[in-house]
N, CA, C and O atoms as a MOPAC input file, in Angstrom:
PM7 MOZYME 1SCF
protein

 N     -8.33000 1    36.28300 1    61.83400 1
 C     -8.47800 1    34.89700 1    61.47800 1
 C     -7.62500 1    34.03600 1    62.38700 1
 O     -6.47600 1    34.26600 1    62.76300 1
 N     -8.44500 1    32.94100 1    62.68500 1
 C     -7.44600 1    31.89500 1    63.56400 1
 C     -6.52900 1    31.17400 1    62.58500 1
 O     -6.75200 1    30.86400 1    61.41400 1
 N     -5.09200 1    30.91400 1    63.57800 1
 C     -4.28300 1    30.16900 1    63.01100 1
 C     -3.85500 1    28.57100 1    63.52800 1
 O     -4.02800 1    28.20200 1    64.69000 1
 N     -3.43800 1    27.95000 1    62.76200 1
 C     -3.41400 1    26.62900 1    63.69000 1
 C     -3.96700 1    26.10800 1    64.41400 1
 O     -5.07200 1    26.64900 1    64.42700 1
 N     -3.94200 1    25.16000 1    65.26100 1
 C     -4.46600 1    24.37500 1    66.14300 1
 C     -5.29100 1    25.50200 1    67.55000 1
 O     -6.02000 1    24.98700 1    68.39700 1
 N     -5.06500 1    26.62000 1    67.54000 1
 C     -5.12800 1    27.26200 1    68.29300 1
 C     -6.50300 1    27.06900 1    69.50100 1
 O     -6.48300 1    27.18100 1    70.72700 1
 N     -7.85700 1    26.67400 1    68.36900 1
 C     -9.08500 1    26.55600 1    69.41100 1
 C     -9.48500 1    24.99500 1    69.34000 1
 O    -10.68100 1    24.70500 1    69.36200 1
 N     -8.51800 1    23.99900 1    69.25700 1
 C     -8.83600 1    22.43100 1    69.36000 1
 C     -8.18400 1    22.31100 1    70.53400 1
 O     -7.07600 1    22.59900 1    70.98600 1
 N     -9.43100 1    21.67700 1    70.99300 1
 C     -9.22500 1    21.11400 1    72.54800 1
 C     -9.30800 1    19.58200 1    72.71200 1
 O    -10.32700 1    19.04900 1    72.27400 1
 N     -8.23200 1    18.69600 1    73.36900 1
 C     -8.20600 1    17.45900 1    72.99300 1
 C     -8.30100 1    16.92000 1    74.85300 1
 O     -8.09000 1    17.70800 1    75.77500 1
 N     -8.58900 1    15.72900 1    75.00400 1
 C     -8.92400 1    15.17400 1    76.51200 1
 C     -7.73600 1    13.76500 1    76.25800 1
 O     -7.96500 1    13.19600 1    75.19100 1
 N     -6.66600 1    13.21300 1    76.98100 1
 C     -6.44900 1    12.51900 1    76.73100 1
 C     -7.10700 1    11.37300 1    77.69200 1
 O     -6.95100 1    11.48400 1    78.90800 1
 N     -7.68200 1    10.51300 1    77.27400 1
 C     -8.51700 1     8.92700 1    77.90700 1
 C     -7.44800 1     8.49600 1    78.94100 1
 O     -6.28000 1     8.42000 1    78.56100 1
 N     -7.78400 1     8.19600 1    80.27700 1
 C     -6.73300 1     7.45500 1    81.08600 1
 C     -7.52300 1     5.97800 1    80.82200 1
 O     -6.94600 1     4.90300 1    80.66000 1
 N     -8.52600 1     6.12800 1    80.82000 1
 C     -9.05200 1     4.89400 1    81.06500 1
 C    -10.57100 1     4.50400 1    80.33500 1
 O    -11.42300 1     5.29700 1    79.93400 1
 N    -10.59300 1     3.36000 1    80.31500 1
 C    -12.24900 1     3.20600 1    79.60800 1
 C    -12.83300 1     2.13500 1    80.34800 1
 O    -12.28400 1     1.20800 1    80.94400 1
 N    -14.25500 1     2.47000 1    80.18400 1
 C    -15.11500 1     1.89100 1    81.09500 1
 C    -15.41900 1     0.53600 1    80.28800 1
 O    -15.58400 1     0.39600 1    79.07600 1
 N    -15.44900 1    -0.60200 1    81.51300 1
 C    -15.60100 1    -1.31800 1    81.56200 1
 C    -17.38500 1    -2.25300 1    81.68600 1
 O    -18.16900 1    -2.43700 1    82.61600 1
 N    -17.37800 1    -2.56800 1    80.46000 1
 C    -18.88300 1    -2.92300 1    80.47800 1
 C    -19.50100 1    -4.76500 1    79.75400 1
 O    -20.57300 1    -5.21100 1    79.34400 1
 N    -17.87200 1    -5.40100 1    79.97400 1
 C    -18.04800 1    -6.68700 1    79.75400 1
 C    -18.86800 1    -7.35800 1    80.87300 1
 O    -19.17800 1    -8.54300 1    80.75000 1
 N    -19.26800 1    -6.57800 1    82.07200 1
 C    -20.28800 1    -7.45400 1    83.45400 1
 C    -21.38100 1    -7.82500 1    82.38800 1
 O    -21.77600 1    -8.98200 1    82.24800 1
 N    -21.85300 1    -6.73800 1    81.62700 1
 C    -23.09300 1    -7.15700 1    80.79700 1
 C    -23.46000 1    -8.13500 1    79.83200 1
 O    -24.39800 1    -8.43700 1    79.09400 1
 N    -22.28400 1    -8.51000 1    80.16100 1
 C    -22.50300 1   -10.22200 1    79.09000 1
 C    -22.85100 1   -11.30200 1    80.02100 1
 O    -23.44400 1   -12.29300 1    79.59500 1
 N    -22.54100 1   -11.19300 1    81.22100 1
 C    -22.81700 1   -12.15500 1    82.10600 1
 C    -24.46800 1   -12.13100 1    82.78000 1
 O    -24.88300 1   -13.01600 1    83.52900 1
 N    -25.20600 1   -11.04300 1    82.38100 1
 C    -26.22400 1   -10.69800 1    82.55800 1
 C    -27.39300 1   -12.60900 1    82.24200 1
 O    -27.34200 1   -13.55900 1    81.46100 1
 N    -28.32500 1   -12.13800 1    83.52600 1
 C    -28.90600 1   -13.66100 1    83.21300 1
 C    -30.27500 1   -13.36900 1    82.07800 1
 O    -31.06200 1   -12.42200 1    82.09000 1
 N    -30.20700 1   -14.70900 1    81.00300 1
 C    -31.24800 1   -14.71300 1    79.84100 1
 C    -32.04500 1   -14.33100 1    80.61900 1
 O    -31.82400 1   -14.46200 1    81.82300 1
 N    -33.40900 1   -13.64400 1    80.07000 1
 C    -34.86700 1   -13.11700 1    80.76800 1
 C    -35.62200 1   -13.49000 1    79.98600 1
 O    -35.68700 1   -12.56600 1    79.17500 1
 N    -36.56300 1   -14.62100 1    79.52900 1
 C    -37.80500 1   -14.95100 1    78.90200 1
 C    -39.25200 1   -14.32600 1    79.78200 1
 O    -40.43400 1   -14.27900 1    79.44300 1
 N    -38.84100 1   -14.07500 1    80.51000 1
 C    -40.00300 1   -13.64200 1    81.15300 1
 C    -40.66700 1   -11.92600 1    80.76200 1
 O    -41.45700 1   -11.20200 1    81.36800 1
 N    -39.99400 1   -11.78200 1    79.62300 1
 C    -40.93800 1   -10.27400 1    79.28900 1
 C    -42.08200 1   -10.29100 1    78.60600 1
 O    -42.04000 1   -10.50400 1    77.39400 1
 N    -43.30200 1   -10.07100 1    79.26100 1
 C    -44.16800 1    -9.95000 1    78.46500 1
 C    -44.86000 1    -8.29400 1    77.87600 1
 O    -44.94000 1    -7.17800 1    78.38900 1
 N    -45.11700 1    -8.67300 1    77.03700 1
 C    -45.55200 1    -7.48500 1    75.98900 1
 C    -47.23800 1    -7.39100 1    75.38300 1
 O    -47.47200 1    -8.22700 1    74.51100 1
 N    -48.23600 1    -6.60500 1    75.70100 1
 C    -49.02900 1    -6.39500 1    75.01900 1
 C    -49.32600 1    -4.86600 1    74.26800 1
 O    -48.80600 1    -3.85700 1    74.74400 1
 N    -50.04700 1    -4.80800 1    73.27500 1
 C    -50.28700 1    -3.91200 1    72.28300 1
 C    -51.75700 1    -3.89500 1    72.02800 1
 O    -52.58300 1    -4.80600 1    71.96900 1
 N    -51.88900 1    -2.02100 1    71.83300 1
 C    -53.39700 1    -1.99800 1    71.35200 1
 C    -52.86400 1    -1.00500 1    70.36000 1
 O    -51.74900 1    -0.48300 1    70.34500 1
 N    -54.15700 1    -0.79900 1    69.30200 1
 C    -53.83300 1     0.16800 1    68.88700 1
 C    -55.05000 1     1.40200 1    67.99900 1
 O    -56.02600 1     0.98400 1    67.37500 1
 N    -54.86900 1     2.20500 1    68.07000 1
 C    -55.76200 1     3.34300 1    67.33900 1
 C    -55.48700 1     4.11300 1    66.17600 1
 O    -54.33900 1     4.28900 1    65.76800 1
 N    -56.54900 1     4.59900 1    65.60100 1
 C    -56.32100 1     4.78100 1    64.13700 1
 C    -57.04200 1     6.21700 1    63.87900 1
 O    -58.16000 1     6.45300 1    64.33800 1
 N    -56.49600 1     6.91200 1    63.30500 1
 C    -57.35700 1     8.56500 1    63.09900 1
 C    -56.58000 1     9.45500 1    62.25600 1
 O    -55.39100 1     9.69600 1    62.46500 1
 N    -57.12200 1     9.84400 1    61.49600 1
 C    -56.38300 1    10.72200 1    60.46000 1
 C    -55.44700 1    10.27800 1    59.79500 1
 O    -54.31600 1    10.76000 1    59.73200 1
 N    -55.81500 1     9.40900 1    59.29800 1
 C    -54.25400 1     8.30400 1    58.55000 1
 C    -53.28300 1     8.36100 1    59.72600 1
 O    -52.22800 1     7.82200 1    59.39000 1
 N    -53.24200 1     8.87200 1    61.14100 1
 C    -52.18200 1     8.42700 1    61.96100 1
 C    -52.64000 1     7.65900 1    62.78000 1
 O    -53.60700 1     8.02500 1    63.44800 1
 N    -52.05300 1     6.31700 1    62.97100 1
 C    -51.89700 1     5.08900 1    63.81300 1
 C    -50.96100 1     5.32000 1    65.21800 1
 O    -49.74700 1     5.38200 1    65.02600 1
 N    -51.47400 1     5.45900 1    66.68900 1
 C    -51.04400 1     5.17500 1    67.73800 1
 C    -50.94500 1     3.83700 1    68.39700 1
 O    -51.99000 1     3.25800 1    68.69600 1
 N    -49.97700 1     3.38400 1    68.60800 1
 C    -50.13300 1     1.61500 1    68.99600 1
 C    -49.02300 1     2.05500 1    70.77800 1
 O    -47.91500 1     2.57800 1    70.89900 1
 N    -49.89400 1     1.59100 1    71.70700 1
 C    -49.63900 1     1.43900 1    72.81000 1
 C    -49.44200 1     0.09900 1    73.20800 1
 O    -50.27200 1    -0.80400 1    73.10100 1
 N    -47.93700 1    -0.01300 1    73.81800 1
 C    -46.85400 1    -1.10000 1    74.19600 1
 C    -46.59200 1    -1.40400 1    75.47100 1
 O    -45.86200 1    -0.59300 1    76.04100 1
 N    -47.03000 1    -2.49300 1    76.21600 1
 C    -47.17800 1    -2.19100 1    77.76700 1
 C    -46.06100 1    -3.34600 1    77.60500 1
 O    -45.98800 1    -4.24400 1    76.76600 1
 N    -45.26400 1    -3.04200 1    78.62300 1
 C    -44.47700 1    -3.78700 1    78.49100 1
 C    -44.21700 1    -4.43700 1    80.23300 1
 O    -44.19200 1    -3.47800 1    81.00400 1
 N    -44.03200 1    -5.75900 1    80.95500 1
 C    -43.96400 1    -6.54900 1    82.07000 1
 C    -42.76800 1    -7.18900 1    81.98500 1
 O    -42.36800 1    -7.72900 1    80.95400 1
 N    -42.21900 1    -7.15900 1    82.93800 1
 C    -40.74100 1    -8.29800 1    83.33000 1
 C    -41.06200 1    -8.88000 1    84.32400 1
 O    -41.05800 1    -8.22500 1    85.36700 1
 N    -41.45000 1   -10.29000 1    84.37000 1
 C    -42.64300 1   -11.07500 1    84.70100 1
 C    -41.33900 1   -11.91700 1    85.89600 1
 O    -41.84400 1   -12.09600 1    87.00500 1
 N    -40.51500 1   -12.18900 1    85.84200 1
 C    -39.20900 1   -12.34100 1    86.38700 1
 C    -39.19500 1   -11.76200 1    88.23900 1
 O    -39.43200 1   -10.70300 1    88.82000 1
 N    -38.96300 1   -12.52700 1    88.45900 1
 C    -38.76000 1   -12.10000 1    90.23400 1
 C    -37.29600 1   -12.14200 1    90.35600 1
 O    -36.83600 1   -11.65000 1    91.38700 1
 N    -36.46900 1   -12.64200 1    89.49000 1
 C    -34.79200 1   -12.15100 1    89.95800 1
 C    -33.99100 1   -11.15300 1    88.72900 1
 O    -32.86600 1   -10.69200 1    88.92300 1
 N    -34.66700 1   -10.94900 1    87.63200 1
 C    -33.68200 1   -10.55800 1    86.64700 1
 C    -34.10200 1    -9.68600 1    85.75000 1
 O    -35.07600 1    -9.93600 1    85.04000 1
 N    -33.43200 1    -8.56800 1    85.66800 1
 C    -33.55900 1    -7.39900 1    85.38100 1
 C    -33.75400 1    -7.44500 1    83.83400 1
 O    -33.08200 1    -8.19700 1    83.12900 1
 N    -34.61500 1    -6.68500 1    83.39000 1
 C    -34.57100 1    -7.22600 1    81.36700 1
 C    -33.91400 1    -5.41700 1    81.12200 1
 O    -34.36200 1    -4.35900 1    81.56200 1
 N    -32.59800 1    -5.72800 1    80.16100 1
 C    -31.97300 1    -4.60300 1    80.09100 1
 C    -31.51700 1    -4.25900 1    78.28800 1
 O    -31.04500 1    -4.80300 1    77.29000 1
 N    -32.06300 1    -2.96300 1    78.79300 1
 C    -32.39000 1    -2.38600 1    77.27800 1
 C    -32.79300 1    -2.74800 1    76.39400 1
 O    -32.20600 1    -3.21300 1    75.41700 1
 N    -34.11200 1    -2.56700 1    76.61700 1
 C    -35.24400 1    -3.66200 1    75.77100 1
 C    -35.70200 1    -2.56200 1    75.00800 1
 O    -35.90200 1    -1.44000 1    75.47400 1
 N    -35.87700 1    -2.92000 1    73.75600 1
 C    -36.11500 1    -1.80000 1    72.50600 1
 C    -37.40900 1    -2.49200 1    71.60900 1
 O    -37.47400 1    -3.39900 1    70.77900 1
 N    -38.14400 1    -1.79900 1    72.07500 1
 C    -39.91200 1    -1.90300 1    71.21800 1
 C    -39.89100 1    -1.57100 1    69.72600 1
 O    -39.79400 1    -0.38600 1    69.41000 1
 N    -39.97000 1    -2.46700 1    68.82600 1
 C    -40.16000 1    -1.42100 1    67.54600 1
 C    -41.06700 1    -1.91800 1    66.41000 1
 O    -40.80600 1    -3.04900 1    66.00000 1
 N    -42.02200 1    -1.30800 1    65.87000 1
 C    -43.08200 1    -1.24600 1    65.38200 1
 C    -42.88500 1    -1.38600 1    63.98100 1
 O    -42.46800 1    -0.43500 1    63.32000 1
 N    -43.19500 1    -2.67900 1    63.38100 1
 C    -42.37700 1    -3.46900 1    62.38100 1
 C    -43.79900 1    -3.70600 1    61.57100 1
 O    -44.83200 1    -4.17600 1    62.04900 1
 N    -43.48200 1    -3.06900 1    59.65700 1
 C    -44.00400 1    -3.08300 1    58.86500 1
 C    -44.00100 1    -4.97100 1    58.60100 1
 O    -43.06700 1    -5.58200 1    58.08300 1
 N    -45.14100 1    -5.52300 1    59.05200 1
 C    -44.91200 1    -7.45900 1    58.44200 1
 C    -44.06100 1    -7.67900 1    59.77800 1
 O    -43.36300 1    -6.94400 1    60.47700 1
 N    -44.50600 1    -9.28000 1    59.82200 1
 C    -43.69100 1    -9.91700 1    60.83400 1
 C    -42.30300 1    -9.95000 1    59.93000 1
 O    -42.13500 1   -10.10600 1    58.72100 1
 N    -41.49300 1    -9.76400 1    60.88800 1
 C    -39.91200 1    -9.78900 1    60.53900 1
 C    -39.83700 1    -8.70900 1    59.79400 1
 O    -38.85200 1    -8.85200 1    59.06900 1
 N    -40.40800 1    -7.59900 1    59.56400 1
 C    -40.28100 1    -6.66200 1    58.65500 1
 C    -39.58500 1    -5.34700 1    58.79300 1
 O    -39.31800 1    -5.18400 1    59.98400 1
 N    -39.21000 1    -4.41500 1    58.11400 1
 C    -38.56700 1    -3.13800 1    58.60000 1
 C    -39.00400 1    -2.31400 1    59.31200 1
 O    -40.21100 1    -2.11700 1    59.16700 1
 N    -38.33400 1    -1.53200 1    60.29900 1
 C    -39.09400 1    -1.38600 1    61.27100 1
 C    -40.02800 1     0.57800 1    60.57300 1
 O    -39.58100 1     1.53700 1    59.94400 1
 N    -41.07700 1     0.31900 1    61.04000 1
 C    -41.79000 1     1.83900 1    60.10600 1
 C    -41.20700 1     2.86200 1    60.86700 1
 O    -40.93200 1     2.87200 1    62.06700 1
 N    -41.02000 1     3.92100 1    59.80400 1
 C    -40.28300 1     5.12200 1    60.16800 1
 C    -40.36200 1     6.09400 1    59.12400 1
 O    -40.16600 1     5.75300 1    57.95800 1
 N    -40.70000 1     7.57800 1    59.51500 1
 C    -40.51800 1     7.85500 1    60.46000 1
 C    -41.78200 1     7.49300 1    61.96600 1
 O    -42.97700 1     7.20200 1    61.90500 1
 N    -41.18400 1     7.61400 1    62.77000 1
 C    -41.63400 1     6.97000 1    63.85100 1
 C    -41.15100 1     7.51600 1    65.11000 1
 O    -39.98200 1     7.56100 1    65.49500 1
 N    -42.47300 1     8.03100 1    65.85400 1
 C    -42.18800 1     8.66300 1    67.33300 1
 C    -42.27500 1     8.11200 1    68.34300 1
 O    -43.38700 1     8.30400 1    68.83400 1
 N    -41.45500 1     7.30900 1    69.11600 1
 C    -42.00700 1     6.25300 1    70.56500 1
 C    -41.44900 1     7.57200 1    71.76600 1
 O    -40.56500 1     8.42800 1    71.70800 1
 N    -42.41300 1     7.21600 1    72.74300 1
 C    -42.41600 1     8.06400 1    73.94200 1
 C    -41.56800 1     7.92400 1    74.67600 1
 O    -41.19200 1     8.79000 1    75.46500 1
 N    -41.02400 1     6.63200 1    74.54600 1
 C    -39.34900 1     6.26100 1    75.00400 1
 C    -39.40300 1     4.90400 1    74.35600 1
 O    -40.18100 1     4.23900 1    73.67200 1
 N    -37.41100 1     4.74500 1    75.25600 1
 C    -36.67000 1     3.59300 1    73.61400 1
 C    -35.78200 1     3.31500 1    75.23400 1
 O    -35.63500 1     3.94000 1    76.28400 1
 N    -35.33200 1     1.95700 1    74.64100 1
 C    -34.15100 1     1.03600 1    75.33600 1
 C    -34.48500 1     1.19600 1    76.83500 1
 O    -33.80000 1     1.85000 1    77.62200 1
 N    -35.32400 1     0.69800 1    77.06100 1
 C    -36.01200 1     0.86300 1    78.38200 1
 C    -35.16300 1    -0.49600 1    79.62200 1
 O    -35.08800 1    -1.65700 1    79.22200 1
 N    -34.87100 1    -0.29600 1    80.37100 1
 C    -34.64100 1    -1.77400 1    81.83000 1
 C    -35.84800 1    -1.61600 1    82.58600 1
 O    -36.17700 1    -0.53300 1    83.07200 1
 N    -36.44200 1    -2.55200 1    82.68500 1
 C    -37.09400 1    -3.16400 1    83.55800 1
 C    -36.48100 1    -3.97100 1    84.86900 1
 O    -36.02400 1    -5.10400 1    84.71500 1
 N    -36.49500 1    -3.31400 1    86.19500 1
 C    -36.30800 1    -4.30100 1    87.07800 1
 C    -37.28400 1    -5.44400 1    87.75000 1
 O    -38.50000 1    -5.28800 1    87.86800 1
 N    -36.81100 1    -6.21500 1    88.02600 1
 C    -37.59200 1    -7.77300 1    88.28400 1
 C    -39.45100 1    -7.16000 1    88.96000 1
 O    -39.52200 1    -6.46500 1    89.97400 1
 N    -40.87600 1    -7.64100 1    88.07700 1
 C    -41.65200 1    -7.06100 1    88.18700 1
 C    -42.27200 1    -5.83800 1    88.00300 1
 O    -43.47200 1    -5.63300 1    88.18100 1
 N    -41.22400 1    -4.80300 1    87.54600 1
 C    -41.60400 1    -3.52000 1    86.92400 1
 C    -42.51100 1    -3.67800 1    85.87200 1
 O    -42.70900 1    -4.74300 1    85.28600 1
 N    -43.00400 1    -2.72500 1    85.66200 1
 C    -43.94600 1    -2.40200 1    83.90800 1
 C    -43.58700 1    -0.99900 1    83.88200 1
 O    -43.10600 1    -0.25300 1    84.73500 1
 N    -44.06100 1    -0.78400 1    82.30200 1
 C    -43.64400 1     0.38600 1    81.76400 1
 C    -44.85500 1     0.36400 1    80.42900 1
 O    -45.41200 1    -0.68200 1    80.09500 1
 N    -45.12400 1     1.67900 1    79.77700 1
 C    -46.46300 1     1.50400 1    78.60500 1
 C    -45.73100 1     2.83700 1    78.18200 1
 O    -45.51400 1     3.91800 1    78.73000 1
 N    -45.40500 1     2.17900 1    76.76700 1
 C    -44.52700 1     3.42700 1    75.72300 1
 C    -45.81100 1     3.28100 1    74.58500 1
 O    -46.72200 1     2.49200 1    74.33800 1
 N    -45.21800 1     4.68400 1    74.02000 1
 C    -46.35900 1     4.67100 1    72.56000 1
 C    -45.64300 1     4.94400 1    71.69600 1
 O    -44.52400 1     5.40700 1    71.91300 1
 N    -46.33700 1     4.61800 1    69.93700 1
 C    -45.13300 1     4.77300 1    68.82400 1
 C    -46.58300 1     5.48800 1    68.08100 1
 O    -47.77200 1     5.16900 1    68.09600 1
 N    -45.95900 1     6.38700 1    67.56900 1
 C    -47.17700 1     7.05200 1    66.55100 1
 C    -46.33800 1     7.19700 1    65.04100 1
 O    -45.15600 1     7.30800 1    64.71400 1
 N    -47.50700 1     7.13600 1    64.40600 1
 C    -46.15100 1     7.07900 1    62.87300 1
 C    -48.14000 1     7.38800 1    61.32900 1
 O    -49.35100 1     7.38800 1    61.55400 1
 N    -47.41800 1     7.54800 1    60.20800 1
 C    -48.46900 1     7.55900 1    59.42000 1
 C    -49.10300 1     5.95200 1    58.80500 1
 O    -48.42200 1     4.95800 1    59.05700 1
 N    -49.93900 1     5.84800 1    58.29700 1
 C    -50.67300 1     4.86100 1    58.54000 1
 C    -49.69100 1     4.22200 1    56.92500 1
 O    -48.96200 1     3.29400 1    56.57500 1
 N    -50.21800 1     5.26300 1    56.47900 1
 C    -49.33400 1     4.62700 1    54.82900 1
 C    -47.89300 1     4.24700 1    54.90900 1
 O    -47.38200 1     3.62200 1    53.98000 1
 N    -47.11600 1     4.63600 1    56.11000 1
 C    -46.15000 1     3.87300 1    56.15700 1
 C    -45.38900 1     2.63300 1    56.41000 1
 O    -44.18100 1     2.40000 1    56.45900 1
 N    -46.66300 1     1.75300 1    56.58500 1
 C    -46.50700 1     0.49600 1    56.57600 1
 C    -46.16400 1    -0.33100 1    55.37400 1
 O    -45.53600 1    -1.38900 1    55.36000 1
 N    -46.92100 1     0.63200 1    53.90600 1
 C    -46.56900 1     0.00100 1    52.73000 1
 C    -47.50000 1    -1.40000 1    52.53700 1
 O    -47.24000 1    -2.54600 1    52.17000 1
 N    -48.42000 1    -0.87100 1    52.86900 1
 C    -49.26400 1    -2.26000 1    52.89200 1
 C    -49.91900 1    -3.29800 1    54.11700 1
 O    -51.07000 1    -3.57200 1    54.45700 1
 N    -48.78300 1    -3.64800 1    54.50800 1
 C    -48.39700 1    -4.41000 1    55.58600 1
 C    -49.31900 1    -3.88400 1    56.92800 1
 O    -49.72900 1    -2.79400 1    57.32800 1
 N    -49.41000 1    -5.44000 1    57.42900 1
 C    -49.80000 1    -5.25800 1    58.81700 1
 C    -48.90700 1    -4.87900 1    59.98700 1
 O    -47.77100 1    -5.34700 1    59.89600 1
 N    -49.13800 1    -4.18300 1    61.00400 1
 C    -48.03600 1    -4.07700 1    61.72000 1
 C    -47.82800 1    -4.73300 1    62.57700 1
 O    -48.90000 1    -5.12400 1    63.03800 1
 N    -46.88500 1    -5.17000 1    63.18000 1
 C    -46.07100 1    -6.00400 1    63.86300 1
 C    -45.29700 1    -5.24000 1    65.25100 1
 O    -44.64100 1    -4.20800 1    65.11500 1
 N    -45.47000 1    -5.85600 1    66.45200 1
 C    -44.77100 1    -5.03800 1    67.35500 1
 C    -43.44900 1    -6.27100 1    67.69300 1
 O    -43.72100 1    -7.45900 1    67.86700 1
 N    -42.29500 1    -5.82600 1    67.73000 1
 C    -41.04100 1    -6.82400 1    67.49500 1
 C    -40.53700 1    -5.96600 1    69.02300 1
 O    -40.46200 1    -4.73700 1    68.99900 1
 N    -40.26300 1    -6.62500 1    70.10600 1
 C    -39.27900 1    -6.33100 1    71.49600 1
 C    -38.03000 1    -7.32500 1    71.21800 1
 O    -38.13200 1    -8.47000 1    70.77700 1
 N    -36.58200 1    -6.51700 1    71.63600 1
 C    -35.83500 1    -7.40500 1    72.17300 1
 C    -35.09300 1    -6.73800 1    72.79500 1
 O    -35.20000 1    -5.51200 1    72.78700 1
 N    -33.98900 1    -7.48800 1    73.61400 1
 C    -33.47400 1    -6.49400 1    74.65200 1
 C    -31.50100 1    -7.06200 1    74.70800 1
 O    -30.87200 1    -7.89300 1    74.05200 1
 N    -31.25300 1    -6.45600 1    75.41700 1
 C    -29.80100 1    -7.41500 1    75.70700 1
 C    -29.63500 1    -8.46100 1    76.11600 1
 O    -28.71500 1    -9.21200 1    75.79100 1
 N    -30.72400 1    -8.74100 1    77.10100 1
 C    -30.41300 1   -10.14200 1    77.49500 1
 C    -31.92800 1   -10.56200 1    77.49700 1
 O    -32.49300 1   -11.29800 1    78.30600 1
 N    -32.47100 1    -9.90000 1    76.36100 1
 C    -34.38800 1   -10.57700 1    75.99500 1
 C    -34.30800 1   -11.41600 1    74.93600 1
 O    -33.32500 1   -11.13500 1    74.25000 1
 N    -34.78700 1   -12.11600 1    74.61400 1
 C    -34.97000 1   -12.79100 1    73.27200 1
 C    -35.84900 1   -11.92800 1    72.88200 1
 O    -36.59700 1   -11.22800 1    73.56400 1
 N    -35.69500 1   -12.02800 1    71.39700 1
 C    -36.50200 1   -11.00000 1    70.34200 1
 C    -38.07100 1   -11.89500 1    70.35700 1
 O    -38.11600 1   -13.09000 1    70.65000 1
 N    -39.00400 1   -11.27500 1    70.07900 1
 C    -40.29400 1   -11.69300 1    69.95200 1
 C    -40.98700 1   -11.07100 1    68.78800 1
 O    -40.60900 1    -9.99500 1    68.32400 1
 N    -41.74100 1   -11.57100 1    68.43400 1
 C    -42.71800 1   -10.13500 1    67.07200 1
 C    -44.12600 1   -10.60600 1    67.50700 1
 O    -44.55000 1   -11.76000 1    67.57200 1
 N    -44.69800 1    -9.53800 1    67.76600 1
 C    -46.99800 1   -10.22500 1    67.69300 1
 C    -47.37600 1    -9.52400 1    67.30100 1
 O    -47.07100 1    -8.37900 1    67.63500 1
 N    -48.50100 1    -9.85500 1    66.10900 1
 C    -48.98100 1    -8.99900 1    65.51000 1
 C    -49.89400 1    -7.36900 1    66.75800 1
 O    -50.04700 1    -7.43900 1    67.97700 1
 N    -50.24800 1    -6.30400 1    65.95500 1
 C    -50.77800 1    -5.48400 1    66.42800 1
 C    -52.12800 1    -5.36900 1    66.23800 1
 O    -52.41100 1    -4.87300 1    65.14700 1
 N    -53.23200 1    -5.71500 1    67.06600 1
 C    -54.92600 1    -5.88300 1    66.53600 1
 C    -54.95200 1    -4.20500 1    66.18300 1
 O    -55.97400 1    -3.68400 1    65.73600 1

């Protein structure tokens, strides 16, 4: 049997990273977002194309999420093909969220983006 401290291994920090540049990051209104979506076996696939319409400014860590009602909680459980995505100036990117249909609770779904330096948006999902 071990005694004491014997197998704790500790790192002491000299230093920590510095990540206040990211506040200075410039606003980006320029993300645009469209959504389609498909329906089969009580499971709903909704495909999220996402544009940073922007010729100087990077949209950073922009998080897609597939929202039971406008302004609503976001449905879960819930599989997106990727999360917290950057876009550099003119990039696109097309993530997917698959989830069960009854987990909306009624509700229409809603695709809600916002990012660090995105303003939040919600549009409905046809």
């Amino acid at each position: 049997m071990l005694s004491g401290h014997a197998t704790w291994y500790r790192t002491v920090v000299k230093s920590y990273a510095d990540f206040t540049g990211l506040n200075s990051l410039a606003s980006n209104p320029n993300l645009a977002a469209t959504v389609s979506r498909s329906v089969a076996g009580g499971r709903e696939t909704v495909t999220i194309a996402l544009h940073n319409a922007s010729t100087t400014n990077i949209a950073f860590f922009v998080r897609p999420e597939v929202t039971a009602g406008n302004g609503g909680n976001e449905v879960l459980p819930v599989d997106y093909s990727d999360n917290y995505v950057s876009l550099w100036p003119g990039e696109s990117t097309t993530i997917t969220a698959t989830y069960q249909t009854s987990d909306l609770g009624g509700q229409s779904p809603f695709l809600r983006v916002r990012g660090y330096n995105v303003p939040t948006s919600s549009i409905p999902v046809p």
